[in-house]
Backbone and ligand atoms as CSV (ligand in chain L), in Angstrom:
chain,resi,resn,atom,element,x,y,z
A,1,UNK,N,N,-115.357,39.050,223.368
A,1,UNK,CA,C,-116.001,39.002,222.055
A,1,UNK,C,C,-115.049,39.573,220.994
A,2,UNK,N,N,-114.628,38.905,220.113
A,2,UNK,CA,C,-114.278,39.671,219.339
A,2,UNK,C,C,-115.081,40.132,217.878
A,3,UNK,N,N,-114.188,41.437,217.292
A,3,UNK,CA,C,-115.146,42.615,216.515
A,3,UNK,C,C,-114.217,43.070,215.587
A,4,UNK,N,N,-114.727,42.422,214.238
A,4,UNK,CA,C,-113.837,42.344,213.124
A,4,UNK,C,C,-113.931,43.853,212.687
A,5,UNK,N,N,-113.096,44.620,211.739
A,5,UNK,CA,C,-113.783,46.016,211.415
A,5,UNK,C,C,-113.298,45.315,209.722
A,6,UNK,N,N,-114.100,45.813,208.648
A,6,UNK,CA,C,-113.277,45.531,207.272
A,6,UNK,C,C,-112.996,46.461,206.173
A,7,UNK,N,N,-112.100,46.487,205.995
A,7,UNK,CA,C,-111.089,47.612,205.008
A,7,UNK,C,C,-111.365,47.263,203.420
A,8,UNK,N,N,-110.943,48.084,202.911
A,8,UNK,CA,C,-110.723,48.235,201.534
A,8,UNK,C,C,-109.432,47.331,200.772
A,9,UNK,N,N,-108.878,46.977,202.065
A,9,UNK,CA,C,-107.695,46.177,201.182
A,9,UNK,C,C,-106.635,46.049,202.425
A,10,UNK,N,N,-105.616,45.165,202.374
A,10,UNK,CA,C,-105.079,44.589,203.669
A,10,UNK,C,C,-103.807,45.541,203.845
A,11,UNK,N,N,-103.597,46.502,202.895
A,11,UNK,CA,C,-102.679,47.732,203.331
A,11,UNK,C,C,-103.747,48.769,204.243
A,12,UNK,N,N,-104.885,48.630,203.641
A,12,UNK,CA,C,-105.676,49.768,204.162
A,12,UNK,C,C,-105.612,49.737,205.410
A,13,UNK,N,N,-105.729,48.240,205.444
A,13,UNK,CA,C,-105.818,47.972,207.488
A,13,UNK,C,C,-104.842,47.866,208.039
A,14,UNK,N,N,-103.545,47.915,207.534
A,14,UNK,CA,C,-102.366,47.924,208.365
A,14,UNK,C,C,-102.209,49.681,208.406
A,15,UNK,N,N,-102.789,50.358,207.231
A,15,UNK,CA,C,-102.573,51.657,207.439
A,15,UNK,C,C,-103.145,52.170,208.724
A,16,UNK,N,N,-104.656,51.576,208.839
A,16,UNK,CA,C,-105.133,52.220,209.982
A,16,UNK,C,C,-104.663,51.789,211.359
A,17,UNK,N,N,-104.182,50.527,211.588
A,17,UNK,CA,C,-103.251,50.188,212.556
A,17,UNK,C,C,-102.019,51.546,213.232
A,18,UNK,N,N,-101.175,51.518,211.888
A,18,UNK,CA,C,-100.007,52.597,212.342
A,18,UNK,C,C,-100.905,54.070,212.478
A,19,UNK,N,N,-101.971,54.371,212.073
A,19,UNK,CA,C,-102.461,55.750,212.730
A,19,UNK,C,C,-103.048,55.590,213.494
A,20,UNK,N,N,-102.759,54.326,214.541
A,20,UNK,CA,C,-102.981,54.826,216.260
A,20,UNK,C,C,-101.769,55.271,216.890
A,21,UNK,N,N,-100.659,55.029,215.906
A,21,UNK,CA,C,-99.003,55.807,216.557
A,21,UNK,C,C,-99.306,57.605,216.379
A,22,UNK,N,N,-98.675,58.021,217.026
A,22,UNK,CA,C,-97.896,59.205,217.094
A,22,UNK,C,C,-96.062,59.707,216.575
A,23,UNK,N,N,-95.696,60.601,215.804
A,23,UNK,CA,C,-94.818,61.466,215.928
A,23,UNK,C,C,-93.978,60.598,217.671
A,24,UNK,N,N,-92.537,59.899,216.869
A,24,UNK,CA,C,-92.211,60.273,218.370
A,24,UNK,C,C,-91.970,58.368,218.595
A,25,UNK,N,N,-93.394,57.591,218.368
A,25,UNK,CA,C,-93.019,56.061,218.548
A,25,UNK,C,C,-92.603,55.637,218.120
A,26,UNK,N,N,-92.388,54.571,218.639
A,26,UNK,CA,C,-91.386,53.720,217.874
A,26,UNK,C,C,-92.046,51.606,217.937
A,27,UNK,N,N,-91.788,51.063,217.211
A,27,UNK,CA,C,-92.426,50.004,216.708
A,27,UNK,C,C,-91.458,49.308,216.295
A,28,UNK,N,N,-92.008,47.651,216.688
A,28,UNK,CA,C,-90.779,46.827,216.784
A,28,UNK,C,C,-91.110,45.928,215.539
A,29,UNK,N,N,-90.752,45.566,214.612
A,29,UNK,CA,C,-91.635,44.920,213.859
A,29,UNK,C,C,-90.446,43.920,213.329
A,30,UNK,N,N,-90.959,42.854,212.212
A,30,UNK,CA,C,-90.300,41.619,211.632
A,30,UNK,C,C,-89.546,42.299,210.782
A,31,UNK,N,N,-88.027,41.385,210.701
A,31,UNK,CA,C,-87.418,41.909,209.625
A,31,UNK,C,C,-87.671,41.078,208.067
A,32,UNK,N,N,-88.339,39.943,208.542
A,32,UNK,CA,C,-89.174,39.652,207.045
A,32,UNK,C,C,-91.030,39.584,207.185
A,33,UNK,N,N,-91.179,40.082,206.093
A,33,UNK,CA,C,-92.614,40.210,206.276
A,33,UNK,C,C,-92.769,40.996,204.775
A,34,UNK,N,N,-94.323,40.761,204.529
A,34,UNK,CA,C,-94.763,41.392,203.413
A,34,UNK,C,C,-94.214,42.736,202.764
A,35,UNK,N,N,-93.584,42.417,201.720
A,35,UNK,CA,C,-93.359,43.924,200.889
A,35,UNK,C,C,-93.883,45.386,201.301
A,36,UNK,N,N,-95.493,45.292,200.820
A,36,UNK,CA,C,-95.745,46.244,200.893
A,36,UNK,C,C,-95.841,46.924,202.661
A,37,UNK,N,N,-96.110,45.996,203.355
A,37,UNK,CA,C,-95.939,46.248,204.479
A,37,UNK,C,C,-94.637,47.447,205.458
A,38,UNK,N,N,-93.749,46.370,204.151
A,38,UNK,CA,C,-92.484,47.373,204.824
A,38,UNK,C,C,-92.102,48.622,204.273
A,39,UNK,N,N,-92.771,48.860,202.587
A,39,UNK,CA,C,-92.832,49.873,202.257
A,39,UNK,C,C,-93.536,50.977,202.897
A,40,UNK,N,N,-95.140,50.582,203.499
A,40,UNK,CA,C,-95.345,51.536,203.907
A,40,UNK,C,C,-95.066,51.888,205.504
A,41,UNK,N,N,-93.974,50.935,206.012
A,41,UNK,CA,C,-93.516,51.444,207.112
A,41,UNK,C,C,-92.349,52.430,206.380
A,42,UNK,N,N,-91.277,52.057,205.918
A,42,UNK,CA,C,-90.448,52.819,205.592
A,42,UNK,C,C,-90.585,54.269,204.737
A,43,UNK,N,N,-91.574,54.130,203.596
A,43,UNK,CA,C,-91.729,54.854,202.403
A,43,UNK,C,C,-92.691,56.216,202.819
A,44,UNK,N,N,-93.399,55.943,203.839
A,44,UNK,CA,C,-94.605,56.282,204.204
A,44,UNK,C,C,-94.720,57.215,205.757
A,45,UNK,N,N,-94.504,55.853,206.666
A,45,UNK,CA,C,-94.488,56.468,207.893
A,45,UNK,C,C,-93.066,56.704,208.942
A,46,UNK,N,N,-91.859,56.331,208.197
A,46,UNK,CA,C,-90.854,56.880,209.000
A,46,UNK,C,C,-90.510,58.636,208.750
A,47,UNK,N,N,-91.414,58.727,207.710
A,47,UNK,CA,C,-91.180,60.059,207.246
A,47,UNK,C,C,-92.572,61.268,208.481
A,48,UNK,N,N,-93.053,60.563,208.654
A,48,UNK,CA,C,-93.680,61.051,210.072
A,48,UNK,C,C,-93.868,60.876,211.377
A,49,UNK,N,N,-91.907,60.751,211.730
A,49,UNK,CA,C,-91.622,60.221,212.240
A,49,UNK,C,C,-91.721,58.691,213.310
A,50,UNK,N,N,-92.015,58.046,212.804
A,50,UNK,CA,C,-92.440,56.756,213.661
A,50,UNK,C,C,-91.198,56.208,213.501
A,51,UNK,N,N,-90.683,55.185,214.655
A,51,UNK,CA,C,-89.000,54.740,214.067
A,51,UNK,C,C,-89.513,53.455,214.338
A,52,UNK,N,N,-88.837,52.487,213.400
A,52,UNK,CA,C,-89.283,51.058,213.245
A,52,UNK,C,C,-87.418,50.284,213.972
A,53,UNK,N,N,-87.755,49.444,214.710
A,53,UNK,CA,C,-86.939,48.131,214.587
A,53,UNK,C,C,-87.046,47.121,214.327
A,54,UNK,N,N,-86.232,46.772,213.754
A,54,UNK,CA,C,-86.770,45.305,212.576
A,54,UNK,C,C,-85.668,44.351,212.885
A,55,UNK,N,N,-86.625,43.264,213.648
A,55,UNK,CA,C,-85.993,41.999,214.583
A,55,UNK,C,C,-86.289,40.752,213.824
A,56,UNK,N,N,-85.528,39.953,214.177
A,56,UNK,CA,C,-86.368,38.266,213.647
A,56,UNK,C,C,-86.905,37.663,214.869
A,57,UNK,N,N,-87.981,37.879,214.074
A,57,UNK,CA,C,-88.998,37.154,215.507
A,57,UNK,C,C,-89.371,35.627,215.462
A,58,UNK,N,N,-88.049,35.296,214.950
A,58,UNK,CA,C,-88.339,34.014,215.207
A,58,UNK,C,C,-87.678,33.462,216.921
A,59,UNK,N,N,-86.918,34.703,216.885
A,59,UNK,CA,C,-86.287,34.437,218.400
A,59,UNK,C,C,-86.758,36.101,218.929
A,60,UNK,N,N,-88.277,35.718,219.702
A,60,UNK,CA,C,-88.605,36.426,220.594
A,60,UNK,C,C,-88.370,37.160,221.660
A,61,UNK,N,N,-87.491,36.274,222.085
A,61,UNK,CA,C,-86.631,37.213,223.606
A,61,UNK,C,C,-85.791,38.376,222.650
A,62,UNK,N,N,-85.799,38.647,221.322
A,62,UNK,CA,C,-85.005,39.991,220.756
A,62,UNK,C,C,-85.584,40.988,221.186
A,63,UNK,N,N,-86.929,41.032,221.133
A,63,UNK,CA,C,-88.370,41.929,221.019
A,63,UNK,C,C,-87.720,42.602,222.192
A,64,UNK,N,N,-87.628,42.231,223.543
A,64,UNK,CA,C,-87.382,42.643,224.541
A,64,UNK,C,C,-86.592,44.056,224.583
A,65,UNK,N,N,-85.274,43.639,223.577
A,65,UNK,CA,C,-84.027,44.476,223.777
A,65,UNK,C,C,-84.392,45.709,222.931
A,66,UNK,N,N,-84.984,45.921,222.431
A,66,UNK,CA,C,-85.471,46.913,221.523
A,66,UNK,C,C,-87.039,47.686,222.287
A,67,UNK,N,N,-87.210,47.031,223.533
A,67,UNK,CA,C,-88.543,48.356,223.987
A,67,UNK,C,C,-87.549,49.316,224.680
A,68,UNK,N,N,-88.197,50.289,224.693
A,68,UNK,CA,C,-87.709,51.877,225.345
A,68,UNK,C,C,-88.903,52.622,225.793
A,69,UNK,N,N,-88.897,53.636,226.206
A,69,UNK,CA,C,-89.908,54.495,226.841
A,69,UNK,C,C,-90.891,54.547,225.464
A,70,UNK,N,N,-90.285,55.128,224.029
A,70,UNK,CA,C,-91.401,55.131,223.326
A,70,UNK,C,C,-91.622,54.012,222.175
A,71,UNK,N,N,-91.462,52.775,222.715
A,71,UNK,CA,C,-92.027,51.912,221.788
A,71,UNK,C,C,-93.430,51.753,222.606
A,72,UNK,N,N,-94.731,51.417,220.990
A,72,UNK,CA,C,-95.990,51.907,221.481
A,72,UNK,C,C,-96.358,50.293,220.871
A,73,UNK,N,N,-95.361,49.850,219.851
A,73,UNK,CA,C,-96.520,48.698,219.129
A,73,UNK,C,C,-95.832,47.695,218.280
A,74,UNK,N,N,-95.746,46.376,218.808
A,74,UNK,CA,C,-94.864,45.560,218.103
A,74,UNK,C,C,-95.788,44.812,217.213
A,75,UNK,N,N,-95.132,44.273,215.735
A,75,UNK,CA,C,-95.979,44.173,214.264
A,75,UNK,C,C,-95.017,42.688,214.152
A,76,UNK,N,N,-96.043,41.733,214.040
A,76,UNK,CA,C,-94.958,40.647,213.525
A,76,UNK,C,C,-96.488,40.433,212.367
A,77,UNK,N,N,-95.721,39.239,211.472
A,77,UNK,CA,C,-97.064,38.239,210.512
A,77,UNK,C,C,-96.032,36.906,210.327
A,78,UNK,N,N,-96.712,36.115,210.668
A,78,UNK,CA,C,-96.910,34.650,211.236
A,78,UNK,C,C,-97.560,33.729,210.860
A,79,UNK,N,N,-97.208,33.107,209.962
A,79,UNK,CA,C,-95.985,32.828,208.828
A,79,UNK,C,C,-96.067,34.083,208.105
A,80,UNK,N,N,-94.633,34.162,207.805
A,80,UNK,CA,C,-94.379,35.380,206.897
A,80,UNK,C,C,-94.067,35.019,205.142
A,81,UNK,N,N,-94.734,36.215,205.054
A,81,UNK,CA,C,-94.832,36.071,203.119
A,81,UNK,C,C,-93.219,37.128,202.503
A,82,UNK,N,N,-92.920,36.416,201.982
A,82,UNK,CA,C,-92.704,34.810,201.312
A,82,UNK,C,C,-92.101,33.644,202.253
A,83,UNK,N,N,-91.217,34.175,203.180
A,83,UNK,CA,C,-90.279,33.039,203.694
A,83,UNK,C,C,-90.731,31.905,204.940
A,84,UNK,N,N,-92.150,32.265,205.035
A,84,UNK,CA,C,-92.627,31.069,206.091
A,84,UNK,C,C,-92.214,30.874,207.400
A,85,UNK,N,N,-91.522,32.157,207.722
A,85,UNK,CA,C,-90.855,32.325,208.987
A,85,UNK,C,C,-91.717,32.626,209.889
A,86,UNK,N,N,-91.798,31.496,211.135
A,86,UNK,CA,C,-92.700,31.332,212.299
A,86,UNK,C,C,-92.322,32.593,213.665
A,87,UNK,N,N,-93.388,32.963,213.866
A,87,UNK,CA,C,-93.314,33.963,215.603
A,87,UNK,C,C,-93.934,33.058,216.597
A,88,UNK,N,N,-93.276,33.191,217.430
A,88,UNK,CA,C,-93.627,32.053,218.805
A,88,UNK,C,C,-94.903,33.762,219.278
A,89,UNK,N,N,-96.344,33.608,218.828
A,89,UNK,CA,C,-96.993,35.364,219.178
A,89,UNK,C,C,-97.132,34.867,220.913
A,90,UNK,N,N,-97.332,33.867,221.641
A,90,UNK,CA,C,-97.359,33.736,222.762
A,90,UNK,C,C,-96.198,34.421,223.366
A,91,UNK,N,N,-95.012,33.765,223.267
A,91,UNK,CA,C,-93.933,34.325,224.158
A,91,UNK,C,C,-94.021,36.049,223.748
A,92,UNK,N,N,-93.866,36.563,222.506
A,92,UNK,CA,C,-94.178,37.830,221.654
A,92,UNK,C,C,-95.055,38.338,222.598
A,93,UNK,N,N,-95.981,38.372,223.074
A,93,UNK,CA,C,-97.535,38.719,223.724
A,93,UNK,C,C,-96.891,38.466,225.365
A,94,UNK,N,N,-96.103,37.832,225.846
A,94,UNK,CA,C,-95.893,38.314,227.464
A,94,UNK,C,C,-94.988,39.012,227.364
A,95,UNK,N,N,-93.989,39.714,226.105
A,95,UNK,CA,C,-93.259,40.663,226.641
A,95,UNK,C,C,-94.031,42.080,226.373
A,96,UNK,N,N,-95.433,41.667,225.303
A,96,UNK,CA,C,-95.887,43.210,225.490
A,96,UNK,C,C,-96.682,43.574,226.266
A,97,UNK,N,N,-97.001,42.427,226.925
A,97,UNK,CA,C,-98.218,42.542,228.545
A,97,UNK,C,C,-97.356,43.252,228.688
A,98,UNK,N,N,-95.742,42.788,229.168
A,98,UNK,CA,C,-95.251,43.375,230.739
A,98,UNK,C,C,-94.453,44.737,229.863
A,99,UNK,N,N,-94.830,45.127,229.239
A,99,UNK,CA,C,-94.568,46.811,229.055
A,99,UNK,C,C,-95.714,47.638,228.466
A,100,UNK,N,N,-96.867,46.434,228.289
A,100,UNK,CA,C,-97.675,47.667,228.304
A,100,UNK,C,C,-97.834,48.158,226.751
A,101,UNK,N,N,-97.585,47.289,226.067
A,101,UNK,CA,C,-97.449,47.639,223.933
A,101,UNK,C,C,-98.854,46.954,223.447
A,102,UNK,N,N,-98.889,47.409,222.335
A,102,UNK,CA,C,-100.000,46.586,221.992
A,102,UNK,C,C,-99.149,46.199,220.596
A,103,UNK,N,N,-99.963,44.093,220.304
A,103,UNK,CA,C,-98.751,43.868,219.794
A,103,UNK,C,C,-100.253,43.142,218.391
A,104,UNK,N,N,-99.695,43.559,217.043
A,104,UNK,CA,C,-100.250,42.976,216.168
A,104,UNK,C,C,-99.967,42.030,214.998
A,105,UNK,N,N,-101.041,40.596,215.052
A,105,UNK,CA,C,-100.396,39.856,214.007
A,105,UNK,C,C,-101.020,40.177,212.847
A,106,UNK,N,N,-100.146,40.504,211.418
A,106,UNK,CA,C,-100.470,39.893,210.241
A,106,UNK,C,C,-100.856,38.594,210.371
A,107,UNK,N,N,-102.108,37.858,210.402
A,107,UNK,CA,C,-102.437,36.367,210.336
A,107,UNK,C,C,-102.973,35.796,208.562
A,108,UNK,N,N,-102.243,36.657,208.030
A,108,UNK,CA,C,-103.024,36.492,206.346
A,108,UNK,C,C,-102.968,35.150,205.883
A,109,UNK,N,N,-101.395,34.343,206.220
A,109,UNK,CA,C,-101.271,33.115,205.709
A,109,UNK,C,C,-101.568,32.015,206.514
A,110,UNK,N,N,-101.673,32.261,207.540
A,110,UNK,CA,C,-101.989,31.029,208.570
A,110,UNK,C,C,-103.905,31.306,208.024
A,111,UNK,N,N,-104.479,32.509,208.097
A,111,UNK,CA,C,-106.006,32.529,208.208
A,111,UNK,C,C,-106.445,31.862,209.245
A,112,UNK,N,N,-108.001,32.630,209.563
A,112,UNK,CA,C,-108.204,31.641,210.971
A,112,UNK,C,C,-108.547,30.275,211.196
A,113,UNK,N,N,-108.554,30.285,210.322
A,113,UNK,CA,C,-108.827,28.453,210.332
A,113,UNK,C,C,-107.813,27.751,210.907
A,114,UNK,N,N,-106.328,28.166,210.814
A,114,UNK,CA,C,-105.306,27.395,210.966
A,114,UNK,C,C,-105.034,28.176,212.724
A,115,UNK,N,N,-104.967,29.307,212.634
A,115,UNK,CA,C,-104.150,30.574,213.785
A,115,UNK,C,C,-105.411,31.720,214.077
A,116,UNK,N,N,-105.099,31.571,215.846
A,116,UNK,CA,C,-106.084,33.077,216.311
A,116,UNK,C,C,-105.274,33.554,217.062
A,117,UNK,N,N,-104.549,34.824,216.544
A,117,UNK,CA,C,-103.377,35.264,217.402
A,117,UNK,C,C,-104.451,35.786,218.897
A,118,UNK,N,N,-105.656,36.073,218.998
A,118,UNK,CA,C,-106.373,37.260,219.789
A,118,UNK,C,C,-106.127,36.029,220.966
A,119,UNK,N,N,-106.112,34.432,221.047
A,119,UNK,CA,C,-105.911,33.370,221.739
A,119,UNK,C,C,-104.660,33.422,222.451
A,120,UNK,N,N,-104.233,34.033,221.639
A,120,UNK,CA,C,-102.410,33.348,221.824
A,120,UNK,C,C,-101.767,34.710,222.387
A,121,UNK,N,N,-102.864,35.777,222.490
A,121,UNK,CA,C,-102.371,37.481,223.253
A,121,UNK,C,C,-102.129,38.339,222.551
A,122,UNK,N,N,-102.345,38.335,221.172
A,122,UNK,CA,C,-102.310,39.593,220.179
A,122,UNK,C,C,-103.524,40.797,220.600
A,123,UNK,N,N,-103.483,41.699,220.680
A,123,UNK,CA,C,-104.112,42.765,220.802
A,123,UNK,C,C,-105.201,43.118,219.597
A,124,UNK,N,N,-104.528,42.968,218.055
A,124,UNK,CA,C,-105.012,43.335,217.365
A,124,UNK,C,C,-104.506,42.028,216.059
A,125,UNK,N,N,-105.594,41.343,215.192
A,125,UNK,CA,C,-104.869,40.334,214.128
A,125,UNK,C,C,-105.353,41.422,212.903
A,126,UNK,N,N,-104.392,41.510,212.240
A,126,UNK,CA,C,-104.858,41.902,210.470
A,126,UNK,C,C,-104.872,40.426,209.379
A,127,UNK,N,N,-105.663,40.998,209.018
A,127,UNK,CA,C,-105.643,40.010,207.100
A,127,UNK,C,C,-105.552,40.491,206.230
A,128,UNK,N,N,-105.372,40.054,205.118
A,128,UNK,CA,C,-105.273,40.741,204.003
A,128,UNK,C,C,-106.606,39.176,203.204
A,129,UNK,N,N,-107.677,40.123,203.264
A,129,UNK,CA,C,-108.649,38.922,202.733
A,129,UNK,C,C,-108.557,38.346,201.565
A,130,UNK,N,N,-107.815,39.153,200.859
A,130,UNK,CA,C,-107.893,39.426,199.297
A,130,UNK,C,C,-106.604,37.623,198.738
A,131,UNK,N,N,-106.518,37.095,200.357
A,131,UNK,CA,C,-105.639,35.612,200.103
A,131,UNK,C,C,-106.602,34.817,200.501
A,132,UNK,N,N,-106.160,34.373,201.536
A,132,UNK,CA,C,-107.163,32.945,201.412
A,132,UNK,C,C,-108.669,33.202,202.022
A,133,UNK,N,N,-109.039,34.420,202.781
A,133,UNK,CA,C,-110.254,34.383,202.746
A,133,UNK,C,C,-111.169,34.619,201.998
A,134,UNK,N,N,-110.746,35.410,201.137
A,134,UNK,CA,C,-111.655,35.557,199.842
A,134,UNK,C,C,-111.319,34.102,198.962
A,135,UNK,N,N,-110.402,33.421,198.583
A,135,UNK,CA,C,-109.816,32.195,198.038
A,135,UNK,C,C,-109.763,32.658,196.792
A,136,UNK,N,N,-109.604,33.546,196.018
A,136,UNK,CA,C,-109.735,33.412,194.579
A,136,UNK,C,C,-108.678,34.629,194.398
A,137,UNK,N,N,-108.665,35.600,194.833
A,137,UNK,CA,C,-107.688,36.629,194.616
A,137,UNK,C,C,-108.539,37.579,193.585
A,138,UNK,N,N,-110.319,37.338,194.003
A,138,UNK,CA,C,-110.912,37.948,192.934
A,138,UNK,C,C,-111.284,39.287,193.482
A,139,UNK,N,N,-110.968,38.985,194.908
A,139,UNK,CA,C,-111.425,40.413,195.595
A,139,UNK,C,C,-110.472,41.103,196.235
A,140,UNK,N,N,-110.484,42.586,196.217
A,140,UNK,CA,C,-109.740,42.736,197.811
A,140,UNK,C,C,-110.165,43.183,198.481
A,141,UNK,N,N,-109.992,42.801,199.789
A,141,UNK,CA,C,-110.187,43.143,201.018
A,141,UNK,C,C,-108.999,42.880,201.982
A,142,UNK,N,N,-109.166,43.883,203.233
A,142,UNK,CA,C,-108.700,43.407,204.345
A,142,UNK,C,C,-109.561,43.699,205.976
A,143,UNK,N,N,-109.129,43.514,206.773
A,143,UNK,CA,C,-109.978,42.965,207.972
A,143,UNK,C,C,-108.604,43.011,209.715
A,144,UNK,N,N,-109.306,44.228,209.893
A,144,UNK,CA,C,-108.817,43.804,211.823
A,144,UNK,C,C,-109.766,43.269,212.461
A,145,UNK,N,N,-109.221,42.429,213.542
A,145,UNK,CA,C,-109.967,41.873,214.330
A,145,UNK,C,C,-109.515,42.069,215.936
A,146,UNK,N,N,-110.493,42.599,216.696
A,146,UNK,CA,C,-109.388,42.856,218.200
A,146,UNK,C,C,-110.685,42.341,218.899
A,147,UNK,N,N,-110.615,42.105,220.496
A,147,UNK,CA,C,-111.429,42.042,221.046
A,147,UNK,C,C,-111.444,43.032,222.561
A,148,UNK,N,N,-110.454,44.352,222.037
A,148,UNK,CA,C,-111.164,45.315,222.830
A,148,UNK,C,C,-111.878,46.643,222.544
A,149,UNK,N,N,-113.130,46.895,223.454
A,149,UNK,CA,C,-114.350,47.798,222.925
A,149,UNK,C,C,-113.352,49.325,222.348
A,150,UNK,N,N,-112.495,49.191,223.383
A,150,UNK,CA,C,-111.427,50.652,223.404
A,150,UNK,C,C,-110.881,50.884,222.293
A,151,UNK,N,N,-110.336,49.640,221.708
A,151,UNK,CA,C,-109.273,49.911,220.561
A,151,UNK,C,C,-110.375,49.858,219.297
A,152,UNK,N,N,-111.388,49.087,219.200
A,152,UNK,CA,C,-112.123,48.867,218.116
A,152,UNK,C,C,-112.811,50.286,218.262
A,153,UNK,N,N,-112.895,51.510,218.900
A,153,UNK,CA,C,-113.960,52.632,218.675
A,153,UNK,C,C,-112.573,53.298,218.064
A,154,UNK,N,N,-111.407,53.253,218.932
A,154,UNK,CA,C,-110.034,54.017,217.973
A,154,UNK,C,C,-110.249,54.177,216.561
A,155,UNK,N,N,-110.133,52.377,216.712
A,155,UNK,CA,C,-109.856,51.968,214.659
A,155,UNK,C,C,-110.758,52.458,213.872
A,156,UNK,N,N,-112.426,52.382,214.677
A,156,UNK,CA,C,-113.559,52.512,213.486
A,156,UNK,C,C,-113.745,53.979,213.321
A,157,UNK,N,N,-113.009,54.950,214.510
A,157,UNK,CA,C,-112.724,56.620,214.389
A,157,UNK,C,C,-111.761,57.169,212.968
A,158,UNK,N,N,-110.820,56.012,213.354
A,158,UNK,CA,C,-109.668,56.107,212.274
A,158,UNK,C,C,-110.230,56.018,210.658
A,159,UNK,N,N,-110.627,54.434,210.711
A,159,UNK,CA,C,-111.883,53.913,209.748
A,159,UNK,C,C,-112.652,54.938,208.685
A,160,UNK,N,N,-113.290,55.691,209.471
A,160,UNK,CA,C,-114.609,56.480,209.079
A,160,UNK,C,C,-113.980,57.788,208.723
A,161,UNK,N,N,-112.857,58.302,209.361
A,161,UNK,CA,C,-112.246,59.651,208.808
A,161,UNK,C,C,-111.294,59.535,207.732
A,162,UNK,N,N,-110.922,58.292,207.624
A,162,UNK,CA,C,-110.044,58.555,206.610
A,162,UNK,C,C,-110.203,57.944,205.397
A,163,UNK,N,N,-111.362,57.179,205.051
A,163,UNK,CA,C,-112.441,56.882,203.986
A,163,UNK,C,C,-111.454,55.295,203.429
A,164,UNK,N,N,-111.171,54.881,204.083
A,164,UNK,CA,C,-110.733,53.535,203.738
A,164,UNK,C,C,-111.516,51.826,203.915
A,165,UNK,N,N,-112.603,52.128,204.008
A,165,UNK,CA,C,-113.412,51.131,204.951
A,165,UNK,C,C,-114.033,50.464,203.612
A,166,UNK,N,N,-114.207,49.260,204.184
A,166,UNK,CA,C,-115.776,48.371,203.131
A,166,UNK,C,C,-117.224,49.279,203.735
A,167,UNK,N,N,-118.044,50.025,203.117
A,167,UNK,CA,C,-119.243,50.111,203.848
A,167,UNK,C,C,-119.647,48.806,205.054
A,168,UNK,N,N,-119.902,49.625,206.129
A,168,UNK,CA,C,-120.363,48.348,206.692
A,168,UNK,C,C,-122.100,48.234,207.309
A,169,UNK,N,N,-122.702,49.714,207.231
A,169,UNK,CA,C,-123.868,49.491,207.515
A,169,UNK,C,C,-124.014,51.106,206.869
L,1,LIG,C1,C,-98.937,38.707,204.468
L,1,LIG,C2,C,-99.615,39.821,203.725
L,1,LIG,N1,N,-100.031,40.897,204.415
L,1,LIG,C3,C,-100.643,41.923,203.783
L,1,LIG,C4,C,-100.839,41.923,202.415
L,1,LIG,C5,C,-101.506,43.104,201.760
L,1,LIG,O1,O,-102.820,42.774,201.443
L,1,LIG,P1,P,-103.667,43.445,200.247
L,1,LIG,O2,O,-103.067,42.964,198.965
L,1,LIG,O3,O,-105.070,42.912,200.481
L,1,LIG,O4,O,-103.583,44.921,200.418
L,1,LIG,C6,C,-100.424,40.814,201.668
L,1,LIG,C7,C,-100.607,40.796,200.218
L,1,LIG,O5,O,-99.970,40.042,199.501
L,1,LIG,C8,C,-99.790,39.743,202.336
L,1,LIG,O6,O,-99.349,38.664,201.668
């Protein structure tokens, strides 16, 4: 089943994503991908310690060469904003089975209509609603979607303490 949780805005939910890391991990992520995204990897959370590697995932077998004991969580978005650069998240998703990562798509521009990474072995998909699911750019929002009970009580822990959420009930 999957169990959307929805944010305040599609940084909000990538924020709560990286505070399931710890001091110490390390995260493999796209070397193109949304601005703010990479700001608040760089601007934000390398400064508490999280160490990022930044691959082109358009050639997946890279992902590989970059796990180590503490990579915890590989970040691609598929198609990427601006440059439309494709992740094969299948092949992406059997190298983080076989170590054990949990691996998340930005799906903002594909939306689900087009792409369901949770199909294709993503652990966790983000949006940024505030594009094509809202369609107007009149709102913002953003939105994880996972379909495990484990990680969705994490996020909605994360969620609820750190006051970033859409009310949801
Ligand atoms: C691919 C992608 N991810 C995330 C975001 C951030 O979303 P928001 O503006 O809802 O915080 C954007 C915004 O442009 C985006 O294009």
């Amino acid at each position: 089943m999957n169990m959307p949780a929805a944010f305040s805005s599609g940084v909000a939910a990538t924020d709560a994503v990286m505070k399931l890391l710890q001091p110490g991990d390390e995260v493999i992520c796209a070397n193109d991908m949304y601005g703010g995204t990479y700001r608040l990897f760089t601007k934000v959370y390398e400064k508490f310690g999280i160490k990022f590697h930044y691959v082109n995932m358009q050639r997946a077998a890279l992902v590989e060469e970059f796990v180590n004991e503490n990579t915890r969580l590989v970040w691609t978005e598929t198609p990427t904003n601006p440059l439309m650069n494709i992740t094969d998240i299948e092949a992406v998703a059997a190298i983080t089975k076989k170590h054990g990562l949990l691996l998340c798509v930005d799906n903002t521009f594909a939306s689900p209509y087009l792409q369901n990474p949770l199909d294709l072995g993503a652990d966790i998909v983000m949006h940024s609603a505030t594009k094509y699911l809202g369609g107007h750019s009149d709102v913002i929002q953003g939105c994880l979607v996972m379909n495990s009970q484990e990680l969705r009580d994490q996020l909605y822990f994360i969620q609820k303490s750190c006051g970033a959420p859409l009310p949801e009930r």
